[in-house]
N, C-alpha and C positions, 0 to 999 in steps of 0.2 A: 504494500500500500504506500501510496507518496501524496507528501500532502501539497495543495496549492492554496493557495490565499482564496480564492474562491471555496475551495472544496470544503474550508473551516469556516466561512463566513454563513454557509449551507446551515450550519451548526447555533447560530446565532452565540456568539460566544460574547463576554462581554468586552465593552469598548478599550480597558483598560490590556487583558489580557489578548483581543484582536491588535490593537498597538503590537505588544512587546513581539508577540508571535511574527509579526510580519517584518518587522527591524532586525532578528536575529535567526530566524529557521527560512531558509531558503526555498523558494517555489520546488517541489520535488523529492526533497528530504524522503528519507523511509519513517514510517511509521514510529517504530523503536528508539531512532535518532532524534525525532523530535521529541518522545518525551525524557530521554537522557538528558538533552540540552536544556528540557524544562528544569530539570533536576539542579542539573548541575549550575541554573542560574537560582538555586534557591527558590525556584517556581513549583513546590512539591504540589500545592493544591492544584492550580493549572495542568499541572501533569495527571492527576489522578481524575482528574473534570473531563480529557483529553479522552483517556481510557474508559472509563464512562459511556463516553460517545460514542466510540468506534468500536468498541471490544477487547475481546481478546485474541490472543495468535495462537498457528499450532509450535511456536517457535520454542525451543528447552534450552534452556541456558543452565550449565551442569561447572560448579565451582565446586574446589575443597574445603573452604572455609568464606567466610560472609562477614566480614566490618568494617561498618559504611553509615555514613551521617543519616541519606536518604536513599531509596531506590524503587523504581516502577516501571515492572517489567510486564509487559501485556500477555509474555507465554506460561510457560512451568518454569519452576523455578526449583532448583536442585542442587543440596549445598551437603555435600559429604560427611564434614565436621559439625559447629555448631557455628551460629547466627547472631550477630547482635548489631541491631541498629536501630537511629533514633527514628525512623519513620519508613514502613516495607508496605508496598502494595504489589500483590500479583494477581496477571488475570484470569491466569487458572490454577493449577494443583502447588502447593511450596511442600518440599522434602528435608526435613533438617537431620541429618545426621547423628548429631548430637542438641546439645541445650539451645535453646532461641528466647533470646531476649531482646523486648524491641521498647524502648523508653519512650515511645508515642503511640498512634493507631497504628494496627497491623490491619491490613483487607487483603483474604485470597477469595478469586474465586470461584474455586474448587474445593476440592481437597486437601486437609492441611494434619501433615505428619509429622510428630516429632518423638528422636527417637531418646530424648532428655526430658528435662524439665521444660513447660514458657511460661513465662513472665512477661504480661504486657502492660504497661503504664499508662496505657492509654484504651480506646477502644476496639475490640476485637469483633470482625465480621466474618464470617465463613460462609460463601452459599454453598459448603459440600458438606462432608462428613470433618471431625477433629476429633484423631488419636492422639493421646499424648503417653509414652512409657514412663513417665514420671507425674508430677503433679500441672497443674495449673492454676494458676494466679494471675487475673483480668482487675486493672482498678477500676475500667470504665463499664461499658454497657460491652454485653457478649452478646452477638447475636449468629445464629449458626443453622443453615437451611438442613443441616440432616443429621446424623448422632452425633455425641459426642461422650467418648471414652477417656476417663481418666486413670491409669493403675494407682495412684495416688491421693491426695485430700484436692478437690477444685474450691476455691477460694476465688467469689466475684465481687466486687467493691459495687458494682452497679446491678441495672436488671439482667437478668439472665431469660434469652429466649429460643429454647429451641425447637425446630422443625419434627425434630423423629425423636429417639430415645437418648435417654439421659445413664451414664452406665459412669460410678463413681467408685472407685475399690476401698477409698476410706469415707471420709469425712466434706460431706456438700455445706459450705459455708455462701453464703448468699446475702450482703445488704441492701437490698432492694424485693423486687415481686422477681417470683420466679417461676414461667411457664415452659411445659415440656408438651410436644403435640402430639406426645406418644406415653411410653413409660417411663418412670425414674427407676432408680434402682441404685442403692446406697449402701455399701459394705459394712460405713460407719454411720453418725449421726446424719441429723438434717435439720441444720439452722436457718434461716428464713427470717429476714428481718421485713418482708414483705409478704403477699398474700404468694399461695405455693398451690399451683393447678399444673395434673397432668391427665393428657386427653383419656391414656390406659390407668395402668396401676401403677402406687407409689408403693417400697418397698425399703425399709431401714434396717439395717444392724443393729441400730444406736434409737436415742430418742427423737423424735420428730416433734420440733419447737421451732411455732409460727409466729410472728407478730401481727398476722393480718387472718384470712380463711385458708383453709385446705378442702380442696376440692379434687376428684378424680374420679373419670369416668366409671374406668374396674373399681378394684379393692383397694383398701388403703390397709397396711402391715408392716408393723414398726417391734422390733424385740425389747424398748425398753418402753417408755412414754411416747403417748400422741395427746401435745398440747397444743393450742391456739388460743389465741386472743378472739378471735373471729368465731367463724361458724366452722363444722368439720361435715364434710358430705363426700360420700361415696355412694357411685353408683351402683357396686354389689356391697363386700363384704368390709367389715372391718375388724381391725383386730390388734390387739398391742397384751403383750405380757405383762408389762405393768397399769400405771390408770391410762383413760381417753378423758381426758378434759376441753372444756371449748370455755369462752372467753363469756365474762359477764350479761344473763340477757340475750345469748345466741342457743343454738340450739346444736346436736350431735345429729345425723341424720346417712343411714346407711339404706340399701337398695332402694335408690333413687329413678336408677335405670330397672329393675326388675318389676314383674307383677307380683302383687300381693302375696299371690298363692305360691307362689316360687321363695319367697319369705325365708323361708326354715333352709331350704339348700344352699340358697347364693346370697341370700343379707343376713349372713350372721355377725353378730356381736360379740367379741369376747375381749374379756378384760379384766383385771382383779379383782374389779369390783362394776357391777351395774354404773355407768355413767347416772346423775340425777337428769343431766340435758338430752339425754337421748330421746327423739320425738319419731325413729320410723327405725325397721330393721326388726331381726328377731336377736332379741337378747339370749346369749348360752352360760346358762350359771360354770 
């Protein structure tokens, strides 16, 4: 692809970045070239606005190691070792070999594998799937079009939003609302300083503590405590080894999604002791 001044005008771009664009990238430029040049004049936003527009490539650019102020690369991106930069955007799959840490937003948009720890300082998007063999730590807003696997504790400063399932090997720590468009699934606790909904079933090792509602369409099943502030509903079963508590004035509420007479099979109750809030479900002493 090669750019003309016409062909970016097409794009309605604004007047300040139509300037600079035209004073320094050349009628014909490639694709790649131009937003390198965006980069490397400190143009990171412009660059990622660029890719935005146009897309992405089938182009693989395959490195042994990654450290770099900025970079925005429209193909896959594939870094042998480990990653660290203050601002990464790619526009399809990044491969990190080892740890990635990016001290601003990261955006892939594919698939995003890392075969370390990441740590992002800023915001993190994925429209693919995100493995990580280590932990993850996001201080901004996560948002992620398909699973995401942590072997570690996922630690998000912001909301947490993802497309498919949620699959954590320790501890989900979360300050903000946290949605899953599928299942969660939690080896350790599940803290929640926001309201906590998953389309299927939630599932804890540890205690399940909300500061807002808990909602899921399945079951909700927690081995130690299921607390909220809020209301607690599932659509089948619920169940916690220790108490089910909801929040001042709210109510507990299990098979939401089942009929009446299905009751006894799929909205059962259990817990150490009878909830007082519980308003639907069959309770199992």
């Amino acid at each position: 692809m090669e750019f003309t001044k016409r062909f970016l005008r097409a794009k309605s771009p604004c007047a300040d970045g139509f300037r600079w664009f035209s004073r320094n990238v050349q009628d014909g430029a490639g694709y790649q070239q131009a937003l390198d040049t965006l980069v490397a004049a400190g143009r990171v936003d412009d660059a990622c606005w660029l890719l935005e527009q146009f897309g992405p490539t089938n182009e693989v650019l395959t490195l042994d190691a990654l450290d770099t102020e900025a970079l925005v690369f429209a193909g896959t991106l594939v870094v042998r070792g480990a990653i660290a930069a203050d601002r990464l955007r790619v526009g399809r799959a990044l491969r990190a070999g080892a740890g990635l840490r990016i001290d601003g937003a990261l955006g892939v948009g594919e698939d995003l594998r890392v075969e370390g720890g990441l740590h992002c300082r800023g915001a993190l998007q994925v429209g693919g799937d995100v493995r990580c063999a280590w932990g993850i730590e996001v201080q901004g807003a996560f948002e992620g079009g398909g699973d995401a696997r942590a072997a570690w504790d996922l630690l998000c400063h912001g909301p947490l939003t993802l497309a498919g399932h949620a699959l954590v090997g320790q501890d989900l720590l979360v300050q903000a609302d946290t949605a899953c468009g599928k299942g969660l699934r939690v080896g350790g606790q599940i803290d929640c300083a926001g309201n906590l909904r998953a389309g299927h079933g939630i599932m804890a090792g540890g205690t399940i503590t909300v500061m807002g509602h808990i909602e899921a369409g399945w079951g909700i099943r927690a081995e130690q405590d299921i607390v909220a502030q809020g209301a607690i509903k599932a659509g089948e079963s619920l169940a916690a080894e220790g108490l089910i508590r909801a929040g001042s004035g709210y109510g507990i509420y299990a098979g939401l999604n089942v009929q009446r007479d299905a009751w006894e099979a799929s909205a059962q109750v259990r817990a150490r002791q009878r909830p007082d809030e519980l308003l639907s479900g069959c309770w199992v002493a």
